[in-house]
Residue frames as a rotation matrix with the C-alpha (Angstrom) as fourth column:
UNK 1
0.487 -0.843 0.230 -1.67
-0.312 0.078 0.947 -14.13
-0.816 -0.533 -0.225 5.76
UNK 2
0.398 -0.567 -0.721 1.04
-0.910 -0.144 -0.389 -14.52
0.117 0.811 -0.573 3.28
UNK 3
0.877 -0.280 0.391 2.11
0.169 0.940 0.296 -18.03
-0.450 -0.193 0.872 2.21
UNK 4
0.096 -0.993 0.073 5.23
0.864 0.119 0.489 -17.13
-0.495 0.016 0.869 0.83
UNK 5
0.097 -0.195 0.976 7.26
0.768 -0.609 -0.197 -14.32
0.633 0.769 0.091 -1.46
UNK 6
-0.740 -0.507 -0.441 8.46
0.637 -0.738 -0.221 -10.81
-0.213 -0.445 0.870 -0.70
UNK 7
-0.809 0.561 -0.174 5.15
-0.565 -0.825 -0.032 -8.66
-0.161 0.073 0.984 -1.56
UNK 8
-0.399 0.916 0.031 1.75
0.630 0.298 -0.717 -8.59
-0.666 -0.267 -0.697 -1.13
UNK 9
-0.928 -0.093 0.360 -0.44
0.301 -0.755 0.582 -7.05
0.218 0.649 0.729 -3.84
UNK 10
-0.558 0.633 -0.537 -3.27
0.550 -0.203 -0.810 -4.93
-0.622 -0.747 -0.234 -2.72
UNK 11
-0.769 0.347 0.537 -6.73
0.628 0.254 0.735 -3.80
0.119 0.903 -0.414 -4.15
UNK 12
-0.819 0.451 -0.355 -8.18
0.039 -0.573 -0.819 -0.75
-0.573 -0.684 0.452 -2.85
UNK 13
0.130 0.984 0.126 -12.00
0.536 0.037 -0.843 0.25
-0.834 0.177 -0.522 -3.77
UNK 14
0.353 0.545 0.761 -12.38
0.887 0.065 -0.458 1.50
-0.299 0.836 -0.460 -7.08
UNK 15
0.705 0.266 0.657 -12.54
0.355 -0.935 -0.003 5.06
0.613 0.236 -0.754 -6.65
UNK 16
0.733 -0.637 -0.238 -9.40
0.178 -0.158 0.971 4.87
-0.656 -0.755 -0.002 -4.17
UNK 17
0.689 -0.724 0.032 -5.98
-0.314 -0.339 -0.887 6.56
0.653 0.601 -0.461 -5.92
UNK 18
0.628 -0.739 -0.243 -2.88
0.634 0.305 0.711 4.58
-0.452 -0.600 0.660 -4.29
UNK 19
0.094 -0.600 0.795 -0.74
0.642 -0.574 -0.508 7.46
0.761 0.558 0.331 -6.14
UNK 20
-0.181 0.142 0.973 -2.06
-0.566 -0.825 0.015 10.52
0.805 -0.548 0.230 -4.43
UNK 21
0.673 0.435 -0.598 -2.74
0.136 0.722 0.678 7.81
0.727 -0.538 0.427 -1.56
UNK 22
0.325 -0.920 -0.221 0.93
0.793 0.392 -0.467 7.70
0.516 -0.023 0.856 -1.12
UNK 23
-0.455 -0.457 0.764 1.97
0.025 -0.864 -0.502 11.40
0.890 -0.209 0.405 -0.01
UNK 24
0.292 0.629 0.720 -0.32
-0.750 -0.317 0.581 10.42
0.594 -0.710 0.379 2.98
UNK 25
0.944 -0.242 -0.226 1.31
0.286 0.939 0.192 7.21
0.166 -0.246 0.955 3.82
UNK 26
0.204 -0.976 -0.081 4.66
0.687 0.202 -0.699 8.50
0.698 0.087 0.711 3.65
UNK 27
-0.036 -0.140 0.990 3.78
-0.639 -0.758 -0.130 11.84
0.769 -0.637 -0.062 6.02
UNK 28
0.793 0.384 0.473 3.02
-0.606 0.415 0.678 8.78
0.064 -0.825 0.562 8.35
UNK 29
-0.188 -0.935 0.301 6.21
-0.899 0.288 0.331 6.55
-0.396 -0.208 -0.894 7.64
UNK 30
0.142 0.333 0.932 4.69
0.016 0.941 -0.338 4.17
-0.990 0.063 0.129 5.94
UNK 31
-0.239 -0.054 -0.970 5.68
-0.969 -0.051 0.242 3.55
-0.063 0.997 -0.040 1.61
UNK 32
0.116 -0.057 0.992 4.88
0.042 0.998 0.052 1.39
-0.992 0.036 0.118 -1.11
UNK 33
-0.714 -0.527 -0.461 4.50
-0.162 -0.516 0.841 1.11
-0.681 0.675 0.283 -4.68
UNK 34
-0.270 0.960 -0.079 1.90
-0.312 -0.164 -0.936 2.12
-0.911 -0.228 0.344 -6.47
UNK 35
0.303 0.465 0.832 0.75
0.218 0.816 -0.535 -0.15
-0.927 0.344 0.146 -9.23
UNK 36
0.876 -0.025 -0.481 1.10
-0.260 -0.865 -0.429 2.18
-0.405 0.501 -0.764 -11.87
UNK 37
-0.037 -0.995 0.088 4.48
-0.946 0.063 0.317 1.35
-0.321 -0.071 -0.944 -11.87
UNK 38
-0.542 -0.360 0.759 3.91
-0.152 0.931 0.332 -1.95
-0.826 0.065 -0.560 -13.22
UNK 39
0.240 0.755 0.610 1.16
0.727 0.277 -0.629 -1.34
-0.644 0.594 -0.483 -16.02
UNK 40
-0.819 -0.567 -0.089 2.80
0.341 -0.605 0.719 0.95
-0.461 0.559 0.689 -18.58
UNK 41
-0.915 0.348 -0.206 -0.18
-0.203 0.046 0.978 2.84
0.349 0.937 0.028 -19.35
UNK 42
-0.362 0.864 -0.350 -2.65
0.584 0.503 0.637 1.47
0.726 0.027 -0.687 -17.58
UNK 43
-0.536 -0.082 0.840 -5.28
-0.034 -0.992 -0.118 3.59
0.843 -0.092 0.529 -15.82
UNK 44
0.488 0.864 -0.126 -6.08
0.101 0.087 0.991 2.16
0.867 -0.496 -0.045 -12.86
UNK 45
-0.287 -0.852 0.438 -4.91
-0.249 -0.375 -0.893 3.42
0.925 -0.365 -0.105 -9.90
UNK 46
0.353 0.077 0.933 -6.13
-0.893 -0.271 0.360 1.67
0.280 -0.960 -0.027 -7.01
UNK 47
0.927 -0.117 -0.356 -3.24
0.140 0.989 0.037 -0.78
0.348 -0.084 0.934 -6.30
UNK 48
0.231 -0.962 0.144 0.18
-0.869 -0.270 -0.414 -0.94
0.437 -0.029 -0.899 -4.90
UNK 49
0.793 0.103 -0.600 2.22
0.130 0.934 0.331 -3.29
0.595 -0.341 0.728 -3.54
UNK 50
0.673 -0.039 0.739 3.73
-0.701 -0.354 0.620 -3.99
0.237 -0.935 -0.265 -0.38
UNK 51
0.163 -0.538 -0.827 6.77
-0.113 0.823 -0.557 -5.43
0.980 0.184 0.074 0.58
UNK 52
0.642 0.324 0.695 7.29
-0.731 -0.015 0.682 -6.99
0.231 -0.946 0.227 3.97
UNK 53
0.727 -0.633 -0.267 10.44
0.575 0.773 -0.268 -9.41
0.376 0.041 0.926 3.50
UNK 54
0.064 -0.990 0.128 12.83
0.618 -0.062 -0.784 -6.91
0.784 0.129 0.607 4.87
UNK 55
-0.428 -0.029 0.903 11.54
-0.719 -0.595 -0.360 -5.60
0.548 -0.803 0.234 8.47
UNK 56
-0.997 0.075 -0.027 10.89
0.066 0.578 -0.813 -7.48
-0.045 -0.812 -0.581 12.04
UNK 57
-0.157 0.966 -0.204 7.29
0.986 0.166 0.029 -8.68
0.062 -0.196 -0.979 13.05
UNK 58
-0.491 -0.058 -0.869 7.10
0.781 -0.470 -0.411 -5.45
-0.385 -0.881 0.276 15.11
UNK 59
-0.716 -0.222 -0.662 7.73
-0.036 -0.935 0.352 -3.14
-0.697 0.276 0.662 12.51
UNK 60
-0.933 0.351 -0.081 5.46
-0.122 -0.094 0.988 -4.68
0.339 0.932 0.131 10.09
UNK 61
0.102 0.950 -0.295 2.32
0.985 -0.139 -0.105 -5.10
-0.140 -0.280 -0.950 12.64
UNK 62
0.014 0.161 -0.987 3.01
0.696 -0.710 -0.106 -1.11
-0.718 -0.685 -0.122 13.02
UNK 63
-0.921 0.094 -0.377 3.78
-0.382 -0.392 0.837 0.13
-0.069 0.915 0.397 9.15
UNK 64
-0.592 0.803 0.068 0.13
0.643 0.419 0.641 -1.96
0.486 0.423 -0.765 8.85
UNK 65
0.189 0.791 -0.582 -1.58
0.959 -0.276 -0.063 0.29
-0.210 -0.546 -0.811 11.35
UNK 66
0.067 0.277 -0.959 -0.62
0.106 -0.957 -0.269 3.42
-0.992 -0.083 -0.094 9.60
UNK 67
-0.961 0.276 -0.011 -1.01
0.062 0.255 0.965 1.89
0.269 0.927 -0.263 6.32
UNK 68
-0.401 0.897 -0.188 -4.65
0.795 0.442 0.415 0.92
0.455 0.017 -0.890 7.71
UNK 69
-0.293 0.017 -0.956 -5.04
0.579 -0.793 -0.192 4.62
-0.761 -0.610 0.222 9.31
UNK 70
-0.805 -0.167 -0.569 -4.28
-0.365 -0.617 0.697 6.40
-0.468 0.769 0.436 6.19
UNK 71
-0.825 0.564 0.015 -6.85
0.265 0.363 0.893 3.79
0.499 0.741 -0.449 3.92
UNK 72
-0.414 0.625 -0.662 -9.54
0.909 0.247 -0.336 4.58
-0.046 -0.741 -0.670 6.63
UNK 73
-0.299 -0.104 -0.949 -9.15
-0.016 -0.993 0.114 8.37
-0.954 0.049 0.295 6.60
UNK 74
-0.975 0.195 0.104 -9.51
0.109 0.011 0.994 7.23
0.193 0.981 -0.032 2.11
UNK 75
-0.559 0.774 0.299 -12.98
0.766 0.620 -0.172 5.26
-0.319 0.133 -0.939 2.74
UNK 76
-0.468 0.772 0.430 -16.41
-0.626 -0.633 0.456 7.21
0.624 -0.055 0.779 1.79
């Protein structure tokens, strides 16, 4: 549970790509931003962050279950 702030930063296994992650989240309604975007350069790619300061309980229990759909569908 978040103790404060507008985003949550997330740490997927290794071998997980939150880039190409993304085009599967979004067929589902669900976005974020993938790390990348913050590491000029840097080549890891299994992070993104998540913001959650700017939708109702509801919407964010339900953007988490097809966030958590989409990472499931990732796993090996």
């Amino acid at each position: 549970h978040p103790e404060g702030g507008l985003f949550m930063w997330v740490t997927l296994p290794e071998y997980m790509n939150a880039t190409e992650m993304m085009k599967k989240c979004i067929e589902n309604n669900v976005a974020y931003v993938p790390g990348v975007a913050f590491y000029p350069g840097r080549t890891k790619t299994n992070n993104f962050r998540l913001n959650y300061s700017n939708m109702d309980e509801d919407r964010i229990v339900e953007g988490i279950k097809r966030l958590a759909a989409v990472i499931k569908s990732e796993l090996r």
